[in-house]
N, C-alpha and C positions, 0 to 999 in steps of 0.2 A: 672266263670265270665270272660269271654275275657274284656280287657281292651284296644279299640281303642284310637290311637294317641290324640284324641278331650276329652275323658273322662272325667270325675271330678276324681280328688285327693282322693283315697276308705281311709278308716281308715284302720287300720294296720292289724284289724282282720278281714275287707271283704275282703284285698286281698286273704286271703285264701277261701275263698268262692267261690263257683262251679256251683252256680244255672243259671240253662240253658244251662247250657254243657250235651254232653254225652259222657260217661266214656266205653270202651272195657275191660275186667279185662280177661285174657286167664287163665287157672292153677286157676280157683277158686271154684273147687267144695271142697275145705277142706285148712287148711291150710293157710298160709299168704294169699294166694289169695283171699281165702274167706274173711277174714280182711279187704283187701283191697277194695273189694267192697263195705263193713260195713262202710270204714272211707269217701270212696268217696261220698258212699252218706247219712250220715250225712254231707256231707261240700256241701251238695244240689243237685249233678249229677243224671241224672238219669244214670243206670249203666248195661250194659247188660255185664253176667258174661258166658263166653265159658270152658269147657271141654271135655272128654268125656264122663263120667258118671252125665246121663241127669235127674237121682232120685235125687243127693245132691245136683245139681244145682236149681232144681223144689223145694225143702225145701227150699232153701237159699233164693230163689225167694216169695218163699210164705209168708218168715219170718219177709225180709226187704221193706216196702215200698219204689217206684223206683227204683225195682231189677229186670230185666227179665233175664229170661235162653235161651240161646240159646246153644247147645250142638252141638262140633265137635272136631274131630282129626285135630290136626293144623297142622302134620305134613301130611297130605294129602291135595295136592295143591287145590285139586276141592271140596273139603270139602270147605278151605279157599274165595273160589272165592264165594264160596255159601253164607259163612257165612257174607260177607263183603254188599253182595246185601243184604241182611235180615237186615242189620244192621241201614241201610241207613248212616246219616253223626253221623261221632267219632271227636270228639273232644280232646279227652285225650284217650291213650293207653297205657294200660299196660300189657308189653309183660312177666308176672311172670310163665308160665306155664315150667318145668324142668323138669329134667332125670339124675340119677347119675348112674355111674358106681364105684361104690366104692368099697373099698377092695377089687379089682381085681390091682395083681402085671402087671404094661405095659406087660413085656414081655409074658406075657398069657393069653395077653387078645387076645378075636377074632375081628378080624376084624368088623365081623357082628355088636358085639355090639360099639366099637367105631361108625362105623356110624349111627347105632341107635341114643346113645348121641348128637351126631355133627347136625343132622337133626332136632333133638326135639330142642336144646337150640340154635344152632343157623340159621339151615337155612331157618325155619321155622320163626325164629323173624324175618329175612330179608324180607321172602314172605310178611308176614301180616303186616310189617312196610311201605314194600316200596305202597303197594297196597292201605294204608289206607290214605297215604303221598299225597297219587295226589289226595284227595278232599280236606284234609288241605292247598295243598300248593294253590288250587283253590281258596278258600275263605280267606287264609293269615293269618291263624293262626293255633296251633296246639299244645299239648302237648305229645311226647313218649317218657316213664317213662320204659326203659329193665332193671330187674331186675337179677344182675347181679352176683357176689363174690367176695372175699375179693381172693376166689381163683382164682380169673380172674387176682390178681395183684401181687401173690405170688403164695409160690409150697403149696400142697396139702398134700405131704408128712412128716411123714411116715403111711397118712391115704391116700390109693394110690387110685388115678381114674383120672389119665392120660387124657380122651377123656372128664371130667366134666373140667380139668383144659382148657384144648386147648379148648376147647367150648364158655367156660367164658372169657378166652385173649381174643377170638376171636369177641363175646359183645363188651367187651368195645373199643373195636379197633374200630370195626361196629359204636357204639356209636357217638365216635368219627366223624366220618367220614359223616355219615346222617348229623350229625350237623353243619359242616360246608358247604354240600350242599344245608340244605335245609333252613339255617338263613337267607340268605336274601328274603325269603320265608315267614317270619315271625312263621315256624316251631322250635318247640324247642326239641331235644335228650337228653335226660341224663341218668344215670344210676345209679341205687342200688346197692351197695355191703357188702348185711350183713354178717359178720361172721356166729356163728352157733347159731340159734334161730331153738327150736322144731319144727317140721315138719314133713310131712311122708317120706320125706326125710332121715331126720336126723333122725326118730325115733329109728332102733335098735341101734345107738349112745346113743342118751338119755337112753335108756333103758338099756345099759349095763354099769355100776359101775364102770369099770376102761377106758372104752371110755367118758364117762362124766367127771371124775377126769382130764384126760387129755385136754379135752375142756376148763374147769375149770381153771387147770395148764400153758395153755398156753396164758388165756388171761388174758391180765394186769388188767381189773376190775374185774380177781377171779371170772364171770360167763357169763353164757349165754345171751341172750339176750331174751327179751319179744316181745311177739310180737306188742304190744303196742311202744314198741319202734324203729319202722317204721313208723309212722303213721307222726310223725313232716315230714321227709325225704320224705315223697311221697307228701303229700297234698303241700310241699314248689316247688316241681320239675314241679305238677300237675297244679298248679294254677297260678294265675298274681303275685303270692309272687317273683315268679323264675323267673317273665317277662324275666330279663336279663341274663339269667345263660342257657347255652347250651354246650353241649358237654362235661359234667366233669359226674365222678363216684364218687358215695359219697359212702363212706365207711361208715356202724351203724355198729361197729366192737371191740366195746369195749377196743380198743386200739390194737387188733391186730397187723394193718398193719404198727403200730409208734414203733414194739419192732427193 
């Protein structure tokens, strides 16, 4: 629910309300992503969800009413251009689609894969951000919601992936920086950084006993996170709740990044 200058005063709980918006969800055939298309549109959007595996998207779509699929590699620019025409106007974006290199020591990692990472997380959220930005900034409003890390604000180590860290700095800098270009635009940036909430990311983490202990171990609420406990942090960035709030990374980080 855009909220023009003239509006009437919504109650506390329509501001978070989304009905008549459309929501972009990239990285949602599984995983937070797929969440995030659940919470968008229960809060009313309709929500077309992109990846590359166009089965769990086609389920996902079948599951939730105001869910369409549209399937594509985002880090293929003509992919992107394709998928932005099919989409017609975005309203709200969320750039959550990832790639980690993890457990790879820097010094041995290959090049090839660093830029693999670097292209998925971030120049890819550039392409699909800045492309989606000039019909928001046409009609003078917008919400992009990059889903970011706690390792975008801290090191990574000694769970090493070098090219996921510089990827995620690289967000929120990005973050940053959109949001100051495009606020007098009436466009708003911000960014997610959760700690370690299950994933296919994170999963052989969860899965092995003394990678989870240390997960565990090092954040001050003693665990993980749920995935439920993104859903305040998106639907407030998403909606007229955040009207005023552009360019900040919220960390759902269990205290991480306050040790």
């Amino acid at each position: 629910m855009y909220l023009g200058p003239m509006a009437e005063t919504p109650t506390p709980l329509e501001l978070f309300r989304l009905d008549g918006q459309t929501a972009l969800v990239t990285g949602a055939s599984s995983g937070l992503g797929a969440r995030f298309a659940r919470v968008l549109a229960a809060a009313g959007a309709e929500v077309i969800v992109t990846a590359r595996r166009a089965d769990r998207l086609q389920e996902l779509a079948a599951e939730i009413p105001g869910v369409r699929a549209e399937p594509c590699d985002i880090s293929d620019d003509t992919a992107v251009n394709g998928l932005i025409q099919r989409c017609g106007q975005i309203d709200i974006l969320v750039n959550n689609a990832g790639a980690s290199d993890g457990g790879i020591a820097a010094e041995g990692e290959a090049m090839e894969e660093y830029d693999r990472i670097i292209a998925i997380n971030q120049r890819a959220v550039f392409h699909l951000a800045t492309r989606i930005a000039r019909g928001m900034i046409e009609r003078g409003h917008g919400s992009i919601v990059n889903i970011a890390s706690v390792h975008g604000l801290v090191a990574a180590a000694p769970n090493n992936q070098a090219a996921y860290v510089a990827s995620k700095s690289a967000l929120v800098g990005l973050t940053r920086e959109l949001a100051v270009q495009w606020a007098k635009h009436g466009v708003r940036v911000n960014a997610i950084a959760p700690a370690y909430f299950e994933s296919e990311l994170t999963a052989d983490m969860f899965a092995d006993e003394k990678s989870r202990a240390w997960i565990e171990r090092n954040t001050p609420m003693r665990r993980p996170g749920r995935s439920d406990e993104l859903d305040g942090a998106l639907l407030f960035l998403a909606s007229s709740a955040g009207s005023y709030v552009t360019g900040i990374t919220l960390p759902v980080d269990g205290g991480w990044t306050a040790r």
